[in-house]
C-alpha positions in Angstrom: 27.4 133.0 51.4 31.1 133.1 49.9 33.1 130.5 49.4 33.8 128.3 52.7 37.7 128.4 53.5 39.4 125.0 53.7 42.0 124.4 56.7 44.8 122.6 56.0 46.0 119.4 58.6 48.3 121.7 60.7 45.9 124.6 61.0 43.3 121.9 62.1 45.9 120.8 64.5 46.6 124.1 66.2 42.7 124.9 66.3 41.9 121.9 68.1 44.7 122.8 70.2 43.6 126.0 71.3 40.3 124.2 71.4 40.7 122.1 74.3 42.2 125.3 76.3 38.9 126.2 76.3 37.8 122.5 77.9 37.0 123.1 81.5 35.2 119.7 82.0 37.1 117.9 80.3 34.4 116.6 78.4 36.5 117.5 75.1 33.5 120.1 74.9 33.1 123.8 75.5 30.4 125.9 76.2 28.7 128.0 73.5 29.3 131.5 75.6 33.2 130.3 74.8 33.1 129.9 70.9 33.3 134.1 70.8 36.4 133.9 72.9 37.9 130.5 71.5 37.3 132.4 67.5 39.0 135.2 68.9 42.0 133.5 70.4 42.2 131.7 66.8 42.8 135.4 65.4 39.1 135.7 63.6 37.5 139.0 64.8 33.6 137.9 65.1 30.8 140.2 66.3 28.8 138.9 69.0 25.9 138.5 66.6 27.9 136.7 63.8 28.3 134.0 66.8 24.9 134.1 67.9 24.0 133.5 64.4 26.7 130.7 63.5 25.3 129.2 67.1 21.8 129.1 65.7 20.8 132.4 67.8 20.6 130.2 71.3 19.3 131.6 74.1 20.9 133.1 77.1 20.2 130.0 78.8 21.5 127.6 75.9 24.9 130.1 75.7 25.7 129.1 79.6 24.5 125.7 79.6 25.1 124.1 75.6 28.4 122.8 74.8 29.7 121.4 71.5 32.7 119.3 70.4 35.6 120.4 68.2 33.8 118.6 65.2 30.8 120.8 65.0 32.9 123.8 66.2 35.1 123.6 62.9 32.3 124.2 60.1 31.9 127.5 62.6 35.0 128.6 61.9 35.2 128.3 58.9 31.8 130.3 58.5 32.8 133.1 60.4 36.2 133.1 58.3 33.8 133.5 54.7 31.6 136.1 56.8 34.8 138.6 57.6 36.0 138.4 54.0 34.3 141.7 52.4 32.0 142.2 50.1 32.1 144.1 46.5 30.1 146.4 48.1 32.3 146.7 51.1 35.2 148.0 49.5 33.4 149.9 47.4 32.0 151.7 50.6 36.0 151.9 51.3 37.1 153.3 48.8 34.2 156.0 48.1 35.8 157.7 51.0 38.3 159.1 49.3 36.6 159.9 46.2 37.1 163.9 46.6 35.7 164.9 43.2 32.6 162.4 43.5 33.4 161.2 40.2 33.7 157.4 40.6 37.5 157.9 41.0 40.3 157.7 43.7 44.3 159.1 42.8 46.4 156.2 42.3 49.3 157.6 44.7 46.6 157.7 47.1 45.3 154.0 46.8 49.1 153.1 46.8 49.3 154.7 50.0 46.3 152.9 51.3 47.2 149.8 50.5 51.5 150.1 51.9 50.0 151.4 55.1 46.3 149.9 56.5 45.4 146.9 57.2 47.6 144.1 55.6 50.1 146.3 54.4 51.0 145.0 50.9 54.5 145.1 49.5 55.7 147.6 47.0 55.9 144.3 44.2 52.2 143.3 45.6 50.8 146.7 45.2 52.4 147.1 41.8 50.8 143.9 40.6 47.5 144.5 41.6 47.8 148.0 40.0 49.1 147.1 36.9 46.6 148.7 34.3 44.4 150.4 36.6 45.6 153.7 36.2 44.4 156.0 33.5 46.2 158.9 32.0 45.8 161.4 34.8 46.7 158.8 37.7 43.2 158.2 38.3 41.7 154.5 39.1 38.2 154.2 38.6 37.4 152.5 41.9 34.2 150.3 41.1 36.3 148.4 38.3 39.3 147.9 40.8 37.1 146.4 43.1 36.2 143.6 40.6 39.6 142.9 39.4 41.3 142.7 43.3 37.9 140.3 43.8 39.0 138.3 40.6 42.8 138.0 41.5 
């Protein structure tokens, strides 16, 4: 498992905020078929199954009828948090895709591209920094090796 992400006080704050929108009893509880939605809400993209998992794979009776409190929902999310993060292997997988010659490499101007305009679109001053020294002399970056010096940054 990667490292767990640490919340600070205000982020805690808003989570247990959104958290008890969730509280239909009142109990200061919600039920486990609401930790999906409540992640969700909290801007964490979860499968179902990384839930189901985190929840200790319950069963369909557990998910309509278990509740937890805010305290053992908290080590959750910050579980599912160090499950979305990706993997070396993950963007490797990424990148491969535009690997036209097959050759372990990816045009620089391309990855620049990539990485202005998907996703979390870095700044100009961002991308240049994580670039710096990746190139070779053709504008090529060998993709593998990028992947463990953006891990390593």
């Amino acid at each position: 498992m990667t490292e767990q992400a640490e919340f600070s006080a205000d982020q805690i704050e808003d989570f247990k905020e959104a958290f008890g929108l969730f509280d239909r009893v009142g109990d200061s509880q919600v039920a486990f078929n609401q930790v999906a939605d409540i992640m969700r809400a909290l801007g964490q993209n979860p499968t179902n199954k990384d839930v189901t998992k985190i929840l200790g794979n319950p069963s369909a009776d557990d998910m309509a009828n278990k509740r937890l409190n805010f305290e053992a929902f908290l080590p959750m999310l910050k579980e599912v948090d160090a499950l979305q993060k990706g993997t070396y292997d993950d963007y490797v997988e990424g990148l491969r895709v535009f690997d036209k010659e097959g050759n372990g490499t990816v045009m620089g101007a391309e990855l620049r591209i990539v990485l202005s305009t998907l996703g979390e679109k870095m700044t100009e001053p961002e991308i240049d920094a994580l670039m710096a020294g990746q190139e070779d002399e053709n504008g090529s970056v060998h993709y593998e090796a990028f992947v463990k010096h953006i891990m390593s940054v």
